[in-house]
N, C-alpha and C positions, 0 to 999 in steps of 0.2 A: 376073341379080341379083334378089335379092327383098329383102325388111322380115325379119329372123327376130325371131322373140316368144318369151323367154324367161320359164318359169314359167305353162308352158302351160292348169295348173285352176285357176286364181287368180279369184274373182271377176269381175273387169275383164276378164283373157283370155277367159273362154268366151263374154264377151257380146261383146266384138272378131270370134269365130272367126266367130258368130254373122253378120255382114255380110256382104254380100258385096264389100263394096271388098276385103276381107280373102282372098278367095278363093285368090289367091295366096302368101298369105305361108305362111311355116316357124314352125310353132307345137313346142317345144323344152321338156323337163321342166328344171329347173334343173341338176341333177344331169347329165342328156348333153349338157347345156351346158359344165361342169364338166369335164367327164372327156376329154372331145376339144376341137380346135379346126376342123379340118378345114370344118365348116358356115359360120366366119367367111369363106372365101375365094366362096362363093357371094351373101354378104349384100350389101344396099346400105343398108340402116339396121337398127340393133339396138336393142328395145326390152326392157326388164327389167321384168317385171310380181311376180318372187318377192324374196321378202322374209321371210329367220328373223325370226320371233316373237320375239326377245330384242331386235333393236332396238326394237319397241314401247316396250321398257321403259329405251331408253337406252344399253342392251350394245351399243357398237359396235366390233369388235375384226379381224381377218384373218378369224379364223374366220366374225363375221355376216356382213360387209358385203360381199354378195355381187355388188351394182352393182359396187366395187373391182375385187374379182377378174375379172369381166367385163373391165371397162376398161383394166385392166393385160394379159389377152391379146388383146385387140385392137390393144392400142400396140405390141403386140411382133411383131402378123401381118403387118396391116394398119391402119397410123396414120392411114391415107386415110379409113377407115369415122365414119359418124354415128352415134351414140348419144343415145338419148332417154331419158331418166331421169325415173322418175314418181315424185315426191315429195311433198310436202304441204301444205296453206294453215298449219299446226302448227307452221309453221316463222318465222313469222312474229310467233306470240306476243303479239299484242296486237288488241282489236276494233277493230270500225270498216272502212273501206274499205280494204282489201287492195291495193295497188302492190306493181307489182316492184321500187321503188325502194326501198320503205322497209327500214332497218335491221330485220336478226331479232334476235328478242331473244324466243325459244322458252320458253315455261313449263310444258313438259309435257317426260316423258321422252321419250316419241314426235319430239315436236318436235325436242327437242335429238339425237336418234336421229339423225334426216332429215337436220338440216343437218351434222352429221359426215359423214356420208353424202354430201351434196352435195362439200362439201369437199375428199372426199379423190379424189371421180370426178374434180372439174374438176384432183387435182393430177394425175392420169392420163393425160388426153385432153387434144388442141391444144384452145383454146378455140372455135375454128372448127367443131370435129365433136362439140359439146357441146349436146344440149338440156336444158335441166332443165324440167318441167311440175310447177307447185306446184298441185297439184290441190285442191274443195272436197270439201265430205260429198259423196257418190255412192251413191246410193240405186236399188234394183230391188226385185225380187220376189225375198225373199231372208227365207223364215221359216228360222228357227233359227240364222240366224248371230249372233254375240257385237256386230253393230253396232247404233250406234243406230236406226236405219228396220227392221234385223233382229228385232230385239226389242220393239218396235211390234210388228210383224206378228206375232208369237211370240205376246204377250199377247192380242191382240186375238183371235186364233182360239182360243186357248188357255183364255181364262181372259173372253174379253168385254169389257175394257177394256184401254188405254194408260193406263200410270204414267208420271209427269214427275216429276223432282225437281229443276227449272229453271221458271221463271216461263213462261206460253204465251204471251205476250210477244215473248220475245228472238227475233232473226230470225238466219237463218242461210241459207248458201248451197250450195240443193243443187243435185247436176247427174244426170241419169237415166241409167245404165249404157250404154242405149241411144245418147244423148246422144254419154258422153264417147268408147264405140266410133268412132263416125260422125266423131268430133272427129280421133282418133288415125290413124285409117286415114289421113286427111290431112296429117296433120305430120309420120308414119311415111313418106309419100310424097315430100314437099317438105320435110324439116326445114330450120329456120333456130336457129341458133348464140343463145345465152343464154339469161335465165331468162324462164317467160312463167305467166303466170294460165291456170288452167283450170277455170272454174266456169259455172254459168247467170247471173251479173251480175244475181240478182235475191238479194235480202232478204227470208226468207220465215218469217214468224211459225209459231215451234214447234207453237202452236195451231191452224194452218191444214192442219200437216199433220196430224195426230190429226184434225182435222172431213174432212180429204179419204181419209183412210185408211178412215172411219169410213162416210162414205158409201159409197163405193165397196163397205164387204164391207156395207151394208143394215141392221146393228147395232154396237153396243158406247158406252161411254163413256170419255173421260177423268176421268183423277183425277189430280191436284196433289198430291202430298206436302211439297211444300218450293217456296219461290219465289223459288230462287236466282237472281241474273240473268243468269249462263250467262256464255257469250264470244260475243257477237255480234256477226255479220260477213259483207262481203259483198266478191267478187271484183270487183277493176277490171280489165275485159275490152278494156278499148282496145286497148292493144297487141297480144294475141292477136291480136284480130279485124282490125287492120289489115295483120296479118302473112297471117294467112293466108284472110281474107274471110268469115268464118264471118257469118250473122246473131245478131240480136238475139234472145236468148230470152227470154220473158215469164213476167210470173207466172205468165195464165191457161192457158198449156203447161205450166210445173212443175206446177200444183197438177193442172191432166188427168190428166197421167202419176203424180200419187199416188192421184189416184180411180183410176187402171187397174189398179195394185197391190193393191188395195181390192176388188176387181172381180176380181181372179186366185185372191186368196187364199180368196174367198167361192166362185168356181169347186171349189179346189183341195180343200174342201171336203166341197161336194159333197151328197148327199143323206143322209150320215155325220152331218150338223149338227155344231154345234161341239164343239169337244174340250174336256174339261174337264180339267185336270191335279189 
């Protein structure tokens, strides 16, 4: 029996494959996920990393919701199997300190995506063989993707500076790809049943990461367009941590791990010097 990971080039997967807790698991494109079942009779937990682009936007239907389709062949192989389900802090819809207890009340299409999505997994699955992970921003080394730490890095090699259109102020809770791998391989190993926080449980001013992004590549500046106050917020890690022992993450760990991105991007580089678009 192993962990299989569905949605094998996903961001989050390839930084998962990347450990070696992971060594053993069944890394799965969505699609020959899809198309057979046969892999469910070898798994001992199943994690879903893919995700149609149309929920982003709220479209959640047979066709997107591909956690569903999952969970509905698994109740029908094997009702025995665990399922972890990675979802969003979006879901929650309001700043402030993030509990799993608090009512959602989602203000984004994304958000209300997710928690259909949660919904219709747990009408699937016993509640027993159910994880859901309401995950924060997650951030790596990751120039050219459409996220926010992606586009950071985009500008900054790109162009020499980080644009905000949010106050550097507002705090937010990010966790380092590296992080949530190390986190997953864990709960993928021992899962336990209901919903749980998955962030670094630190509050970390949008400001702080532009000064540590900045440092790390040796140059560039911030600029402020707008000084929206954003939705800020931080994950309450109790629970997680009492579940499954994880320590304390700190600020002065997040903000290393954004000077390392900092430091990868100014490698990646190189003696090329900066790219000007």
């Amino acid at each position: 029996m192993t962990v299989v990971a569905v949605g094998s080039t996903s961001f989050m997967a390839r930084a998962v494959r990347e450990h070696p807790a992971a060594a053993g698991w069944r890394f799965l494109r969505h699609g020959e996920a899809l198309e057979r079942e046969d892999w469910i009779d070898g798994a001992s937990c199943v994690v879903n990393f893919a995700l149609d682009p149309r929920v982003r936007e709220g479209i959640v239907t047979d066709e997107t919701n591909l956690d569903a389709k999952l969970a509905r062949r698994i109740t029908a192989r094997r009702p025995e199997l665990s399922y972890v389900m990675l979802s969003s802090r979006m879901v929650y819809g309001h700043p402030g300190l993030l509990r799993e207890t608090h009512a959602c009340a989602p203000v984004t299409a994304y958000g209300e995506g997710k928690l259909a999505v949660e919904r219709s997994v747990a009408d699937s699955l016993a509640p027993e063989r159910l994880t859901i992970l309401r995950i924060a921003n997650v951030f790596g080394f990751e120039p050219d993707r459409k996220s926010f730490f992606g586009m950071a890095l985009t500008r900054l090699r790109d162009e020499g500076r980080i644009v905000y259109d949010m106050s550097p102020l507002v705090r937010r809770d990010f966790l380092s790809v590296e992080r949530l791998a190390a986190a997953l391989t864990t709960i993928c190993t021992a899962p336990a049943p209901g919903v749980f926080n998955l962030g670094s449980g630190v509050g970390l001013p949008a400001g702080a990461i532009a000064e540590d992004l900045i440092a790390g590549y040796g140059s560039g500046r911030l600029e402020v367009i707008a000084f929206a106050r954003g939705d800020h917020f931080t994950m309450d890690m109790t629970k997680t941590t009492a579940q499954w022992g994880f320590a304390p993450v700190t600020e002065d760990q997040v903000r290393d791990e954004i000077v390392a991105c900092g430091r990868r991007l100014k490698d990646s580089v190189g003696d090329r010097g900066r790219r000007i678009s």
